[in-house]
C-alpha positions, -999 to 999 in steps of 0.1 A, spaced: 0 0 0 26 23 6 43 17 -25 9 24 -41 8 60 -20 46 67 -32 34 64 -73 3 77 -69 19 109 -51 47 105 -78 22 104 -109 0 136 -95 34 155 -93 44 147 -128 7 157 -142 11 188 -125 39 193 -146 26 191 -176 30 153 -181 67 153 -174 83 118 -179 50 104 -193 49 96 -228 34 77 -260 47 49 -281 31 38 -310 31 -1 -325 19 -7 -360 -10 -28 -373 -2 -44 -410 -21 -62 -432 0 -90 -451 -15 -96 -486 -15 -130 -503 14 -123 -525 34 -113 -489 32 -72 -493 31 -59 -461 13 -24 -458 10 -9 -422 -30 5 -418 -31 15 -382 -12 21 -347 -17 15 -314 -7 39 -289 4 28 -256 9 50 -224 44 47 -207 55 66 -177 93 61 -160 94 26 -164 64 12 -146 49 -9 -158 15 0 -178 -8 -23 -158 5 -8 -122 2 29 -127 -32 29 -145 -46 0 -117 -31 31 -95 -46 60 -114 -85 42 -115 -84 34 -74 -72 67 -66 -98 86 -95 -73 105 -117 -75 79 -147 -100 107 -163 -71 132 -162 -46 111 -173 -75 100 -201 -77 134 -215 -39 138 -215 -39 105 -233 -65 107 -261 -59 143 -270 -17 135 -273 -34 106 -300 -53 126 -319 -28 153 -324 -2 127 -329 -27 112 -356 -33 148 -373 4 155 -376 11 126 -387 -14 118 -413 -8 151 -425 24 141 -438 20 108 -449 -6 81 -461 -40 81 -439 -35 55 -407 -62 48 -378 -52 54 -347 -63 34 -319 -57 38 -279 -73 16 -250 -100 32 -225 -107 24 -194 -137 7 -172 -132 36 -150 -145 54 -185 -175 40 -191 -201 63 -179 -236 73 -191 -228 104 -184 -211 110 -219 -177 126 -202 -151 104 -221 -173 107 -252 -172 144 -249 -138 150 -244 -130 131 -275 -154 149 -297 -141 184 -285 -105 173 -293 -114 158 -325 -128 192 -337 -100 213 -322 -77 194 -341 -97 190 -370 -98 152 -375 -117 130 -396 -130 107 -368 -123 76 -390 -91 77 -385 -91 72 -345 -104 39 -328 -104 26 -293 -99 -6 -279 -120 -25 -244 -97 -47 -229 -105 -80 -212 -108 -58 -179 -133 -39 -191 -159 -69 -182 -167 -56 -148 -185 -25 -161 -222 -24 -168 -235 -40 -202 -260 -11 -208 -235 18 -199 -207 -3 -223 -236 -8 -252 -243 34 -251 -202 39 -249 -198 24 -279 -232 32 -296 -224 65 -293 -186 63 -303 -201 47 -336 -224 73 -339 -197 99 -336 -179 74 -370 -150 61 -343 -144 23 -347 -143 3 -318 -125 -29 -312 -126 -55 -283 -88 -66 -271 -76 -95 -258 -103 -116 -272 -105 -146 -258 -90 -147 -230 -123 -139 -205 -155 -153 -206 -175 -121 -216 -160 -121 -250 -184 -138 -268 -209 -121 -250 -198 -84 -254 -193 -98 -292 -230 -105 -292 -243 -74 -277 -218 -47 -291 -211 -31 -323 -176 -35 -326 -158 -30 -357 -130 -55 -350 -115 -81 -321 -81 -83 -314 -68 -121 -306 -46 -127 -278 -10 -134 -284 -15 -163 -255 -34 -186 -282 3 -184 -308 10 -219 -292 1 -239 -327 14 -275 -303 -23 -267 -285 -47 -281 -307 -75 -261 -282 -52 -231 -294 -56 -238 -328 -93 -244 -326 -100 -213 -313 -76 -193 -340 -99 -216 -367 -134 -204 -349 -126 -170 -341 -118 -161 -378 -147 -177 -395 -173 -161 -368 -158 -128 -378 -164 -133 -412 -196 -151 -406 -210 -115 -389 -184 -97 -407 -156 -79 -387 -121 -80 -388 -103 -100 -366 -65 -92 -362 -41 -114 -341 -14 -97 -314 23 -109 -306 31 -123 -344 70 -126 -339 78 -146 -362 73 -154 -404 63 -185 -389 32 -175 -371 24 -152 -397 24 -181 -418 4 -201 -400 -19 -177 -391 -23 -168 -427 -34 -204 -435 -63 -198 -410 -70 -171 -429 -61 -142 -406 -46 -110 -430 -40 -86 -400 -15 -86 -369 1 -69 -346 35 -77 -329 74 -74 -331 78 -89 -364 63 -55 -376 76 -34 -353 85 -27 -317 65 5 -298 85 34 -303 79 67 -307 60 82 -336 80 100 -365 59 121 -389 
């Protein structure tokens, strides 16, 4: 607990200072074609802050109810980042995880992200979030409105780490996400269970017709493999490691 106290006293310091020491790194999404062309369509940011790791500081920041600030600092840092860069070069999505903490009927997330996509003059197409695993715990209807009204607003959502939870399937069924993200935990191809899933979860997203895109490819042999399931998309180091964004 103390330890807790320490980096949640160290993380209000450095927001009160503009940010200081936090930071975004971006990892590219690619699409392989079938003659092997690689072509990057998207990023993920990721949120990085004196080398703590990710999961501690934010489990920090939504107990002790600054995630929202840290949120805004977040999302608006993306969507600059996204205007900047697609300025420059050839039109990317860019995508950034939310929080349970987030979720709320009462539209503030959803608002914030509206009034920076209109300061920076944005087409909203090009930015996406992503619901974690961990975003389970929060109420269905409050989720549903989240992300009927992010749709509504022309921002595509995706579900992350499918798979690994049970309410997958069932935020699948009642959500109108644009794309699922497959856990890297299922790349074992010696677990036939593994394998059956990679085999299901592709042909339900065609069958309803989403993309599915698999996370932690690091090696032509996965992408291989994956490509014989039929997956086109991934996400991992064989691509490219996080780093910071060049325009």
């Amino acid at each position: 607990m103390s330890e807790r106290i320490k980096m949640l006293r160290d993380m209000k310091a450095c927001m009160n200072n503009a940010f200081q020491d936090f930071s975004l790194l971006y990892q590219p999404q690619v699409e392989v074609l079938n003659n092997g062309n690689i072509h990057t369509i998207g990023y993920e940011a990721l949120t990085r802050w004196s080398g703590v790791r990710a999961d501690l500081f934010i489990s920090v920041a939504e107990d002790y109810g600054i995630i929202n600030e840290l949120s805004d600092w977040v999302l608006n840092r993306v969507i600059k980042d996204a205007r900047q860069f697609n300025a420059k070069r050839q039109q990317h999505k860019f995508y950034f995880n939310i929080s349970g903490k987030q979720v709320q009927k009462n539209g503030r997330f959803s608002l914030a992200l509206e009034k920076a996509i209109y300061r920076e003059k944005i087409n909203p197409a090009f930015i996406g979030v992503e619901l974690t695993e961990t975003i389970s715990v929060v109420d269905m209807s409050s989720l549903r409105w989240l992300v009927d009204h992010l749709n509504d607003i022309g921002i595509d959502v995706a579900l992350d780490d499918f798979g690994i939870g049970y309410s997958g399937i069932q935020k699948l069924q009642k959500l109108n996400v644009q794309k699922i993200k497959v856990d890297k935990s299922f790349l074992n191809f010696k677990d036939k269970r593994s394998l059956s899933i990679l085999d299901y979860v592709v042909k339900l997203s065609k069958d309803i017709g989403i993309s599915a895109m698999v996370e932690g490819v690091e090696t032509p042999q996965q992408q291989d493999v994956l490509m014989n399931f039929g997956y086109q998309k991934f996400q991992g180091y064989l691509y490219g490691k996080p780093a910071m964004l060049v325009a």
